[in-house]
C-alpha positions in Angstrom: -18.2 -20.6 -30.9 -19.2 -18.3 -33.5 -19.0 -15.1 -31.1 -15.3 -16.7 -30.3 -14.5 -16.2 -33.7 -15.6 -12.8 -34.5 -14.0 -11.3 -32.0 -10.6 -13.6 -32.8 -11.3 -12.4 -36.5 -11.5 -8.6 -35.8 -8.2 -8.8 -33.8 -6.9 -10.4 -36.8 -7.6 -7.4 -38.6 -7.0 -4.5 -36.3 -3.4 -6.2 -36.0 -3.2 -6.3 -40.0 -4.1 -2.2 -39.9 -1.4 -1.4 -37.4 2.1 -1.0 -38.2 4.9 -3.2 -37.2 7.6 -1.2 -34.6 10.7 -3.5 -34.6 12.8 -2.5 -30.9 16.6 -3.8 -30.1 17.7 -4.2 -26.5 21.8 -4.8 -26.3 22.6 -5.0 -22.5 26.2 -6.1 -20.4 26.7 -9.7 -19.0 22.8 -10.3 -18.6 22.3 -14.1 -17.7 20.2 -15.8 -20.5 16.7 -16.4 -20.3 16.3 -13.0 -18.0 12.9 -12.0 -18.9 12.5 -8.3 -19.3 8.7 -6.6 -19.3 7.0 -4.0 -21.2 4.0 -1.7 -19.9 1.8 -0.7 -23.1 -1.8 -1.2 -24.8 -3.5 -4.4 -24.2 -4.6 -3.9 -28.0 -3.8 -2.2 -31.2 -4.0 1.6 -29.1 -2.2 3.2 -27.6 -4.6 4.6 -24.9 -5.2 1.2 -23.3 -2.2 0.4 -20.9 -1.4 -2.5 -19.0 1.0 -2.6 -16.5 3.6 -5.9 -17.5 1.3 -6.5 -20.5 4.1 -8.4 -22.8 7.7 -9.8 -22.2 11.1 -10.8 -23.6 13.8 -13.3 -22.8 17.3 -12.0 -23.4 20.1 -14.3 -25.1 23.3 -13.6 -25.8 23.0 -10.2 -24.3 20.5 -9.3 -26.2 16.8 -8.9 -27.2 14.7 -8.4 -30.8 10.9 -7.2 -30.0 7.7 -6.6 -32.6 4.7 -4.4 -31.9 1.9 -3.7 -33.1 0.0 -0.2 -32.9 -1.4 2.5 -34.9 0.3 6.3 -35.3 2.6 7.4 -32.6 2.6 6.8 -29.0 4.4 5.7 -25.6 4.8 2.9 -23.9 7.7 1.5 -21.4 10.4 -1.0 -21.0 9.5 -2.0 -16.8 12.5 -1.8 -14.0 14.7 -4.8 -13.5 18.2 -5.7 -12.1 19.7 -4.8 -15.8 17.7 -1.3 -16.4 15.9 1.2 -15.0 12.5 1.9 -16.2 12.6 3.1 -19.8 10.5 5.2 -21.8 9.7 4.1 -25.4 7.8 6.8 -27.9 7.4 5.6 -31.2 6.2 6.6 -34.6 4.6 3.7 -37.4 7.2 1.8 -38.4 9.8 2.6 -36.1 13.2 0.7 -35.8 15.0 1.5 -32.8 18.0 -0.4 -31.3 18.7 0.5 -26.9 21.8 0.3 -25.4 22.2 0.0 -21.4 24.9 -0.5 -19.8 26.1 -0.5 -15.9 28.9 0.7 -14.6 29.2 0.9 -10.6 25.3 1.0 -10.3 24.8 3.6 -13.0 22.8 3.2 -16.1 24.2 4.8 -19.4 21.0 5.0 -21.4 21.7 5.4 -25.8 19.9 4.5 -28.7 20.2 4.3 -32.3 17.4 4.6 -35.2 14.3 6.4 -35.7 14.2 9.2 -33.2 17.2 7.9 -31.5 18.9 11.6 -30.0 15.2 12.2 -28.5 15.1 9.1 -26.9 17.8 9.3 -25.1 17.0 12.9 -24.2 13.6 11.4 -23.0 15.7 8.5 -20.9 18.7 10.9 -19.5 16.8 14.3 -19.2 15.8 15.7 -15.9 12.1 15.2 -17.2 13.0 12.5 -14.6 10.7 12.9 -11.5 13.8 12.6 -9.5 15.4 15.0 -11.2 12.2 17.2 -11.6 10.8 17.2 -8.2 13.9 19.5 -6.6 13.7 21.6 -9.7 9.7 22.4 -8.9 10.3 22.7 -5.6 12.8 25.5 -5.8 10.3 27.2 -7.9 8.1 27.4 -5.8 10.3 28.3 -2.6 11.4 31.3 -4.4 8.4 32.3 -5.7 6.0 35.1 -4.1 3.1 34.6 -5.8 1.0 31.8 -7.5 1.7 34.2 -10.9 5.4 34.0 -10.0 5.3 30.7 -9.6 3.2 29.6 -12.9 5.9 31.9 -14.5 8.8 30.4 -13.4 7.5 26.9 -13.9 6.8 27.3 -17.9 10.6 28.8 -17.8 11.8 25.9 -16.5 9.7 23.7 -18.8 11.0 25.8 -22.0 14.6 25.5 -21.0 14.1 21.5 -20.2 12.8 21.7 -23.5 15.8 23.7 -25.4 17.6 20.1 -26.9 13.6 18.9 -28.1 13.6 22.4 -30.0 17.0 21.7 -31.6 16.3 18.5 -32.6 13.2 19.1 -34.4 14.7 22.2 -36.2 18.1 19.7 -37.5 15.1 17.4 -38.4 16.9 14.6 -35.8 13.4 14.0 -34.8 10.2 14.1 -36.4 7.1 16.2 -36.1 4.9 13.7 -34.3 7.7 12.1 -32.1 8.0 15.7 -30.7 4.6 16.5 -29.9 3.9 12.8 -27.9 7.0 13.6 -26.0 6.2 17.1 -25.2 2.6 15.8 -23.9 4.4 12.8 -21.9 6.8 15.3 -19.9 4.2 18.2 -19.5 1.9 15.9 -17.8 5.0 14.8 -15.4 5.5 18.5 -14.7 1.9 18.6 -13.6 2.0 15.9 -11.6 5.3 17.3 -9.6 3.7 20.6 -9.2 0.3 19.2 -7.8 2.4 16.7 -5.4 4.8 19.6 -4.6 2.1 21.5 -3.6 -0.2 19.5 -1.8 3.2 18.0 0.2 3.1 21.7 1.6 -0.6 21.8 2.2 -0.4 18.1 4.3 3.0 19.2 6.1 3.4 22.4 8.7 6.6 22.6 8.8 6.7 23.2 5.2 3.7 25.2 5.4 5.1 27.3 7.7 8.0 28.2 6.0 6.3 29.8 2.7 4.2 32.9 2.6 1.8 31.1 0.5 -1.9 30.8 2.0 -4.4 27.5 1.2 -5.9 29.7 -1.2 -2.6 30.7 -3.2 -1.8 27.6 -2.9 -5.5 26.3 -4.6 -4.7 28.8 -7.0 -2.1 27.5 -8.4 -4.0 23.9 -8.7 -6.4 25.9 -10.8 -3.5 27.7 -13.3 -2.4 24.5 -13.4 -5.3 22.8 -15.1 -6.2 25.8 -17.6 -2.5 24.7 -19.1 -2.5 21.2 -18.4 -6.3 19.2 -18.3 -5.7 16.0 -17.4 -8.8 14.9 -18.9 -7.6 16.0 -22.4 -8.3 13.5 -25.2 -4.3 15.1 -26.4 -2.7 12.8 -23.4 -4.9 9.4 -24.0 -1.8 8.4 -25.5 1.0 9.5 -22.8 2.8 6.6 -21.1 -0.3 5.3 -19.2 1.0 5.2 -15.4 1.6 9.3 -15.8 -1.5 9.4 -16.9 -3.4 7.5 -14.3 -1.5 9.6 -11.7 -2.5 13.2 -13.0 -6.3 11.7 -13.6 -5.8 10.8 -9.7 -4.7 14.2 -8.7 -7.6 16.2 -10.7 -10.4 13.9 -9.3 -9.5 14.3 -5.8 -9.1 18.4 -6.2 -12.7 18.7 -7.8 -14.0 16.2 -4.9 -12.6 19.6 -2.5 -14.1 21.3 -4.5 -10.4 22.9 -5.9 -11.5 22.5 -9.6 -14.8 22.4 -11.0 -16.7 19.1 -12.2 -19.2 16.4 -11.7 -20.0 13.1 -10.1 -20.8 10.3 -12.2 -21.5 7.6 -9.7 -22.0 3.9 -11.1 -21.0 2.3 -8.0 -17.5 1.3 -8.7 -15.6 2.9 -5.5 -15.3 2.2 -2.4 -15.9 5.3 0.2 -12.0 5.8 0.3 -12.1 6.2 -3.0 -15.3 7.5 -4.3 -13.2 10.5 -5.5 -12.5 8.7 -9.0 -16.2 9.1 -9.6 -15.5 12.6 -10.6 -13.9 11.1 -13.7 -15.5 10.6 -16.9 -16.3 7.2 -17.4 -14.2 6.3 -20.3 -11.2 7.3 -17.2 -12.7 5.5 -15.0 -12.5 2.2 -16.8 -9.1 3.5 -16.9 -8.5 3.8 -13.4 -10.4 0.9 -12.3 -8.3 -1.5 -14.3 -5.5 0.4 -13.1 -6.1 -0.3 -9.7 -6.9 -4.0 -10.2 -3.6 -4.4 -12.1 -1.8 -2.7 -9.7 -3.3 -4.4 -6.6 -5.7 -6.9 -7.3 -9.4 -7.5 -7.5 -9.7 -7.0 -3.6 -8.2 -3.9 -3.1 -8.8 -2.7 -6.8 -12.2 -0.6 -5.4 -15.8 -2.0 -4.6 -15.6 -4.3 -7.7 -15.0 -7.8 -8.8 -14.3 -9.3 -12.5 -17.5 -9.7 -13.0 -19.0 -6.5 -11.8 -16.1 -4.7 -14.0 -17.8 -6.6 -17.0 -20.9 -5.6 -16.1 -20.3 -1.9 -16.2 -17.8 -2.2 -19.4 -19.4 -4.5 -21.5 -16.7 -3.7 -24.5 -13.9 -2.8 -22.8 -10.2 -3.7 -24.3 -9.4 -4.8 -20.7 -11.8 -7.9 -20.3 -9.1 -10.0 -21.4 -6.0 -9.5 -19.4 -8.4 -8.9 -16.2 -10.1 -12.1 -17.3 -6.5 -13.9 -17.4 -5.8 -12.6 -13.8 -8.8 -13.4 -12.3 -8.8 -16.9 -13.2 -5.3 -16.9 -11.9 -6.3 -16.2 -8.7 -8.9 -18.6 -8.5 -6.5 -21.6 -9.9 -3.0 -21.0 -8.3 -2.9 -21.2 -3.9 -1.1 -18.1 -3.0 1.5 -17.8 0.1 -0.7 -16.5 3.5 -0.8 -13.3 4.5 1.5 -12.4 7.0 4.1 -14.4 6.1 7.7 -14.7 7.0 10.0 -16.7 4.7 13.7 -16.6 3.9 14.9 -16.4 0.1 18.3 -18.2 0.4 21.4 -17.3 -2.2 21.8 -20.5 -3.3 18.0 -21.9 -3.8 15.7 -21.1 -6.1 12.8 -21.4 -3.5 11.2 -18.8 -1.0 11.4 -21.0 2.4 8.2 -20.2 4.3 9.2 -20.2 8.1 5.8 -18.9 9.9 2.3 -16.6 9.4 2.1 -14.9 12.1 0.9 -11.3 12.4 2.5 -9.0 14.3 1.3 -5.9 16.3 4.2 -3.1 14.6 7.7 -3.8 13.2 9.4 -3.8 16.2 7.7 -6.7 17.5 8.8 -8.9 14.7 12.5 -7.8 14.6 12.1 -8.8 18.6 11.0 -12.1 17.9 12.9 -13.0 14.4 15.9 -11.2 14.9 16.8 -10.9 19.1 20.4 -9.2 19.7 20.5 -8.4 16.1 21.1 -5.3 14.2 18.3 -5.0 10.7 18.5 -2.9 8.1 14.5 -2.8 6.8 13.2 -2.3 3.4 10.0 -1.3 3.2 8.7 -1.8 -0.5 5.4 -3.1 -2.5 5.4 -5.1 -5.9 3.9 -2.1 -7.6 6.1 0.6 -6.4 8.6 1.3 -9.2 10.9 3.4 -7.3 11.5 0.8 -4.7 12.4 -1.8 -7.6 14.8 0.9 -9.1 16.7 0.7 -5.9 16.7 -3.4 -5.8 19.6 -2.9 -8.8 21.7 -1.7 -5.6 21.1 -4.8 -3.5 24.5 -6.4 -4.1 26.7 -3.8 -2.8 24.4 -3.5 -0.6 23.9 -7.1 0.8 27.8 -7.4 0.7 28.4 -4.3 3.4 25.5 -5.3 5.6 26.9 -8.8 5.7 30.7 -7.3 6.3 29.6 -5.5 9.4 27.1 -8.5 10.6 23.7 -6.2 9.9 20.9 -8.7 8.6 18.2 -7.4 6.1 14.5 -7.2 6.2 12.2 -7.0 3.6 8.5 -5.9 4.4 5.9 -5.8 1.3 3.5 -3.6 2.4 0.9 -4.6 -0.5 -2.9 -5.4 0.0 -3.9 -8.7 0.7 -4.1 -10.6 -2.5 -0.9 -9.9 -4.0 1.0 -12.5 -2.4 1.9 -14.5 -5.3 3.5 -11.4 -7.0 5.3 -10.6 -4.1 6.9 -14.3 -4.5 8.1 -13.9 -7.9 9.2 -10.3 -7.5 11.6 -11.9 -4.7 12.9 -14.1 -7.2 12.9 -11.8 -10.2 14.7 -9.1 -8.3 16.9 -11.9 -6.6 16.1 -10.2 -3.1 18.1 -12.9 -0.9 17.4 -12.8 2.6 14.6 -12.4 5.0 11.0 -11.6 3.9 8.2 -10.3 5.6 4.6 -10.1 4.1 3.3 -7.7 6.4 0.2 -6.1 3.8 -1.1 -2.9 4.5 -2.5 -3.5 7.7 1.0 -2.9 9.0 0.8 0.8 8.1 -1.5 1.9 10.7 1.4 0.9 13.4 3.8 2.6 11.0 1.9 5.6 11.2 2.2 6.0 14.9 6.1 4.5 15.2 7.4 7.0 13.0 4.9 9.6 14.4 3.8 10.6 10.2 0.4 11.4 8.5 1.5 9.1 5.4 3.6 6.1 4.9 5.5 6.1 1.2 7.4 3.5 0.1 10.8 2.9 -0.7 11.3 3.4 2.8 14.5 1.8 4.6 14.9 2.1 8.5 17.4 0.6 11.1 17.3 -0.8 14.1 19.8 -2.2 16.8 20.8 -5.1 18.4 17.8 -4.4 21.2 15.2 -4.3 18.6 15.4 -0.2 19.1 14.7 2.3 15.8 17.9 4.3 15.2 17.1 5.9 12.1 13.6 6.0 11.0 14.6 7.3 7.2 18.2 6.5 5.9 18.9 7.2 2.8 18.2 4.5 -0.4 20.5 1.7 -1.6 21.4 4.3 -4.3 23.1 6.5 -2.6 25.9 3.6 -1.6 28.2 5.0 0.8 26.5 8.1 2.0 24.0 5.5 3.7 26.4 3.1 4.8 28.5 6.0 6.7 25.2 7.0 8.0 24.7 3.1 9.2 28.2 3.0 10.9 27.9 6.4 12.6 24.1 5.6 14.2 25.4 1.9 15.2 28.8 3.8 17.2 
């Protein structure tokens, strides 16, 4: 009892140093009681992210939030049917009101406060991977060199970062707001550069068509991390899913031996990924409860709750892994493999069968015979895939207009069951449901004749259970898809 309330009393006091950060959410016919989510510190800093550590219910259309943290720092507002994800980065005693609205699928992002022409810089900017990605890649397409390359990358950085100058010269934003922010989106140019570049390395074709060899292209994974190291103490506090992803890409490129570093091996990782133990250990606490938040203590590497307490006898994450492990023990998850039906107008997932099936098409044979599917392939912690969920309405109305039925497959590990159920409620994904886990990828792998599987990834097939089109295009893009649908079904 007494170690109970020492640790309760210097949480007391940690919370009484930090500063209060009041944020606003104002949204458009948003049903009461919808529960919106926020990725941030499990505790007073910034550093220590959680993925869906705290949420909100919205009334009225609206949503008043209190935090509690110490200097300045990022965290997120998560993905839902109502917004995209959002990126938060705050100063002490920050008051900042959010805006969203829809209009035909399209989020207007604004804010209003503190910091507020930043933030919606930060929200609306092509600092957006989606935006970013294209934008790298056409560096590096018409570049000659890794030099050229490097050069034109920090050009495109400084003239990304023109309206971040202006501001902080008009004194619109403040000194420490700016420098966060320029750490969050130089750490997503780094990650779209190292995925741009090893994309090339894994596929021929592309290969093929630049004049860059595996060592130009290693070269400029080693620029790269003389300008941005993503082991710097500068980016502990960067929104923490970025920062898990560039700590990802720098471990596995000194495990080639691409960078320089060492192995510190306390026996957390399993052999696929024994690469994190090129990490310091303070990252990989990091990325261990990373991993476990993102796809359970099975799946999460060679280590259990208790082993994870073992090696990190202090760490700020015992609690919220702590919560979720006796959550798994106490609540009976849905079976693997199973195939259930989300109905329009039920609140329940009915479960129809568990069987496992060899590959995709097998299921569609069995389930769906003389049908035409449209197949989402998605996984509770893919945020991309629940951007695209905003577009399900349209899109459920013109598959149901030209008699199409839709599929959803959850490709996550085994464990992660019970978050697939209430993602299908939360995202209201009506129709037809398939857990297939990740064993399913393996027959992906050889019916779409790819290396790598990546999810969002939406497929059709016809009436005979044949693949048409083994990559249309996203919910997003509306009616560029559903021409594309029509035209393979003629």
């Amino acid at each position: 009892m007494k170690k109970i309330y020492i640790v309760v009393l210097f949480h007391f006091f940690a919370v009484l140093n930090a500063q209060t950060i009041e944020i606003q959410g104002f949204f458009n016919e948003v049903k009461d009681s919808t529960k919106i989510s926020f990725s941030e510190s499990v505790d007073t800093n910034y550093k220590n992210y959680w993925m869906n550590c705290e949420s909100v219910l919205i009334f009225n259309n609206s949503f008043k939030k209190y935090f509690h943290f110490k200097g300045t720092g990022a965290f997120a507002i998560d993905s839902s049917l109502y917004n995209p994800v959002i990126e938060l980065i705050v100063d002490e005693n920050s008051k900042i009101k959010m805006f969203v609205k829809k209009k035909e699928n399209k989020y207007d992002i604004s804010f209003q406060g503190d910091n507020a022409l930043g933030l919606t810089e930060l929200n609306n900017s092509k600092f957006k991977f989606k935006s970013l990605y294209p934008l790298v890649e056409n560096c590096l397409q018409n570049s000659k060199s890794s030099s050229e390359f490097i050069h034109k990358l920090l050009n495109l950085r400084a003239e990304l970062w023109h309206n971040f100058d202006i501001f902080l010269s008009k004194k619109e934003i403040t000194k420490s707001f700016y420098d966060q922010v320029q750490n969050t989106t130089d750490l997503q140019l780094l990650f779209a550069a190292n995925y741009k570049v090893e994309a090339y390395k894994e596929d021929l074709k592309f290969k093929n068509d630049l004049i860059f060899s595996e060592q130009e292209l290693n070269k400029i994974i080693v620029d790269l991390d003389k300008i941005y190291n993503a082991f710097d103490v500068k980016y502990e506090k960067c929104f923490g899913l970025r920062r898990v992803i560039v700590i990802e890409q720098k471990c596995l490129n000194i495990s080639k031996a691409i960078l320089k570093g060492t192995k510190t091996d306390i026996g957390l990782w399993g052999a696929n990924q024994d690469h994190y133990s090129y990490a310091p250990l303070n990252f990989q606490e990091l990325l261990m409860a990373n991993n476990i938040n993102f796809l359970g203590f099975e799946k999460g590497g060679n280590c259990s709750f208790e082993k994870f307490k073992e090696k990190f006898t202090n760490s700020p994450y015992l609690y919220e892994l702590e919560k979720l492990n006796n959550n798994l023990k106490s609540n009976a998850t849905v079976l693997p493999y199973t195939f259930a039906i989300y109905p329009s107008n039920s609140n329940k997932i009915d479960v129809k069968s568990t069987n496992q099936y060899a590959g995709i098409q097998e299921l569609i044979k069995e389930k769906f015979n003389g049908k035409t599917v449209f197949v989402d392939l998605w996984a509770t912690y893919c945020a991309p895939c629940k951007k695209e969920f905003s577009y399900s309405e349209t899109l459920h109305t013109f598959l149901q207009i030209n008699n199409i039925d839709i599929l959803y497959i959850s490709v996550d590990p085994k464990g992660l069951e019970r978050k697939w159920e209430r993602d299908i409620q939360s995202f209201k994904l009506y129709g037809n449901h398939y857990f297939a886990s990740d064993d399913i990828l393996k027959s992906l792998q050889k019916l779409l004749q790819e290396k790598v599987i990546a999810v969002p990834r939406y497929l059709l097939f016809n009436s005979k259970g044949e693949l048409l089109l083994k990559n249309t295009k996203s919910p997003s893009d509306e009616q560029i898809l559903y021409d594309q649908i029509i035209t393979a079904l003629k």
